[in-house]
N, C-alpha and C positions, 0 to 999 in steps of 0.2 A: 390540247390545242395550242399551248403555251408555252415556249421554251425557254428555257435558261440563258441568255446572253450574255456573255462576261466585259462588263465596262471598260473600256480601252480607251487609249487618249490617240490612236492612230486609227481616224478613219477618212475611208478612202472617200475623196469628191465623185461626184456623179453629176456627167455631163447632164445636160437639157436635153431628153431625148425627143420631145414633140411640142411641134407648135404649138397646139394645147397649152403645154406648159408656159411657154412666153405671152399666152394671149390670158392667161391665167393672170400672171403679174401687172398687165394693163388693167381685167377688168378689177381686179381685187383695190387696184390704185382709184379706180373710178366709186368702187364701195366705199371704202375706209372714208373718199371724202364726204360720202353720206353717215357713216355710221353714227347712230344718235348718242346723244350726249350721255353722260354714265347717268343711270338710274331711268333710264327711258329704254324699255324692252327687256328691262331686268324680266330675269322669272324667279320666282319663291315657291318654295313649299312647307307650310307649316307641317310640324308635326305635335299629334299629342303624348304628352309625357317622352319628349324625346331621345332613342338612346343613343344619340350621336348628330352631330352636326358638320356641314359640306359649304365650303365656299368653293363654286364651277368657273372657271376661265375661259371663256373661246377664243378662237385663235384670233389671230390677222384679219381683218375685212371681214370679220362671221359677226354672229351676233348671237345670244341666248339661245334662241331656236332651236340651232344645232344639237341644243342638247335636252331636248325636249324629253326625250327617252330616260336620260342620267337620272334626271330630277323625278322624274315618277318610280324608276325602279328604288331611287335612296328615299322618298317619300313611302314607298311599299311595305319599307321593312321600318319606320318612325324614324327616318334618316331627317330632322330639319335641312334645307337646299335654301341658299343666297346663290343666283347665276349672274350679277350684275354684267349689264351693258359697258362694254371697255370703249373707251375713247379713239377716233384715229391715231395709230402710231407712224404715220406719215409725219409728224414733227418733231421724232428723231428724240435725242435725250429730255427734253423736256416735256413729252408727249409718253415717253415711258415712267419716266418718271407720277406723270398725275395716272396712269395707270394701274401702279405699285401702291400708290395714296389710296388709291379709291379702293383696292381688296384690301388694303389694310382697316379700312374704316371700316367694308362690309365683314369683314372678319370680328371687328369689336362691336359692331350691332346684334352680330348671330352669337357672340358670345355670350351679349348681355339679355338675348333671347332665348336660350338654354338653359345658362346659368354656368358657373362655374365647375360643375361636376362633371360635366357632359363633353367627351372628348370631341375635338374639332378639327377636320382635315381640311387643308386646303389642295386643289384638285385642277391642273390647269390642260389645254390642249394647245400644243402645237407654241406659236410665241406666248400663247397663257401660259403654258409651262416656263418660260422666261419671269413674264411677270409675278407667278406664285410664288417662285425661287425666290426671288426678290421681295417679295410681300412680307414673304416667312424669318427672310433673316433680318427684316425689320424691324418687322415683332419681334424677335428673339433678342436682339440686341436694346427693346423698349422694355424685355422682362416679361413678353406675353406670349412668348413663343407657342406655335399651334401643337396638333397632339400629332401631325401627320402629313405628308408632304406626296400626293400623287400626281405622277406626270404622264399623261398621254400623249404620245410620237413627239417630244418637245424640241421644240427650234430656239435654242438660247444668243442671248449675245454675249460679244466678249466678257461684257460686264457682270453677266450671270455668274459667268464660272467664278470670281472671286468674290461673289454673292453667297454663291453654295458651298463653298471652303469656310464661311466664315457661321455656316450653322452648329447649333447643338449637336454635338457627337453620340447624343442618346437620341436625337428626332425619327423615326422609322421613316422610311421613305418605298415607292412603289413605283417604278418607273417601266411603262410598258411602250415598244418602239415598234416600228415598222422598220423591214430588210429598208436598206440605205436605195434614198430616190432623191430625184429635185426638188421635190413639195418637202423634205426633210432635212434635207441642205446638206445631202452627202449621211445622211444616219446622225449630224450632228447631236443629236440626243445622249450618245455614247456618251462625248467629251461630260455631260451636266451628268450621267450617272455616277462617273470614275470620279466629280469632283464631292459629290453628296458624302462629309464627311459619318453619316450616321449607319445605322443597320438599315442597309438598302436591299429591295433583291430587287432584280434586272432582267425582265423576261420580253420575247422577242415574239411577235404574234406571227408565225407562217404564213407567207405567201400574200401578209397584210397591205393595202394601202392606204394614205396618211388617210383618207376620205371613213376608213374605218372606225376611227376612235372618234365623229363625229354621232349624235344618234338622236335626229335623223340627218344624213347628209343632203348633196343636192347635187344635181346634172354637173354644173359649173365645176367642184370639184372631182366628179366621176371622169371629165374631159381632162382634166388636167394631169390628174392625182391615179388615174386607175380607178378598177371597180371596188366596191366594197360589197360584203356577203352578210347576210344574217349570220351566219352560223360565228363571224368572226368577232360582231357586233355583239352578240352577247355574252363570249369569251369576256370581253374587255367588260363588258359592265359588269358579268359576276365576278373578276377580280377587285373593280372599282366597290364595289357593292361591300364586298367580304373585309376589305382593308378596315373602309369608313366604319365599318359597325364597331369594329376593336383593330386600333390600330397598333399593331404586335410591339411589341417592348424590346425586342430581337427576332430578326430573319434572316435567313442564310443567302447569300448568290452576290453580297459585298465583300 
């Protein structure tokens, strides 16, 4: 279901093909100024004797929800799951910024709820995938760096990409994209693969749209974004699934 995509720093923009799309960026602005404050609609999943730990991103104007699915399927297999509530990023560098704080904090509470031994990915979607990026080379450069770095269809900013140059060259990384659209900013994704300086591999979900690597998604993004498929849906979570439980020491497609 899954294919090889080779990370490239030349990708081509993609106009806005539907109004959908422009009425997408109004209603998401009209969310984000509701989105509740971090730690309000977080989801968790404890696990016992856990053999792995997930900190979940959602994207832009989303909220935990979305990944109602993630967190049960890495809860299924004794995956402990932190999904915290992101803050509006309508306020721009300092609004990404408490962002990046706040997975880094959830990142050192699910650490010190595992324990030490217990490998820990963090795992973003779409601008999560910006934030994680950032989260991670935080930690890394605090001495705590994570065990694992997964990004679902990520939409980075400038500042990501010299974020992601500046990780551990040993970090695994899992980065899965949708073919290049609006909801993805042109396949933007690519540029944050090609920058992940670790053993990454880069796989491209056929026929995917961004609303895919949500689970469960919603109308709102189905209008905007394209439809999404079961069958695509659980592609993506059993590579999510398989990373997080042992995250490889080396993989090939970087």
């Amino acid at each position: 279901m899954l294919a090889p995509s080779p990370a490239s720093d030349k990708v081509t923009a993609m106009p806005l093909r539907t109004l959908a799309t422009a009425l997408l960026a109004a209603l998401a602005a009209l969310a984000a100024c509701r989105t509740p404050p971090p730690g309000d609609g977080s989801l968790a999943r404890a696990a016992p004797a856990p053999r792995a730990g997930v900190v979940l991103v959602h994207g832009f104007a989303r909220n935990p929800s979305h990944h109602a699915d993630h967190v049960a399927a890495l809860g299924g297999v004794r995956v402990a799951v932190v999904a915290p509530a992101m803050p509006s990023l309508l306020g721009g560098e300092t609004a990404r910024d408490v962002a990046v704080g706040e997975t880094v904090a959830a990142t050192a509470r699910l650490r010190r709820s595992v324990g030490p031994d217990v490998p820990v990915t963090l795992v973003g979607f779409s601008a999560g995938g910006a934030i994680v990026t950032e989260a991670a080379a935080r930690l890394a450069a605090d001495g705590h760096k994570p065990d694992g770095l997964v990004l679902l269809d990520p939409v980075p900013w400038s500042r990501t990409l010299t974020a992601a140059a500046s990780l551990p060259r040993e970090l695994p990384g899992l980065v899965l994209l949708a073919p290049p659209g609006g909801c993805n900013a042109g396949g933007r994704g690519e540029l944050l693969a090609a920058a992940l300086p670790g053993p990454t591999l880069v796989e491209t979900v056929p026929g995917a749209s961004h609303c895919d690597f949500e689970a469960p998604t919603d109308t709102l993004c189905r209008l905007a974004c394209g439809p999404d498929h079961p069958d695509r849906r659980s592609a993506i979570i059993t590579e999510l699934v398989r990373f997080a439980i042992e995250p490889p020491a080396a993989v090939t497609g970087h």
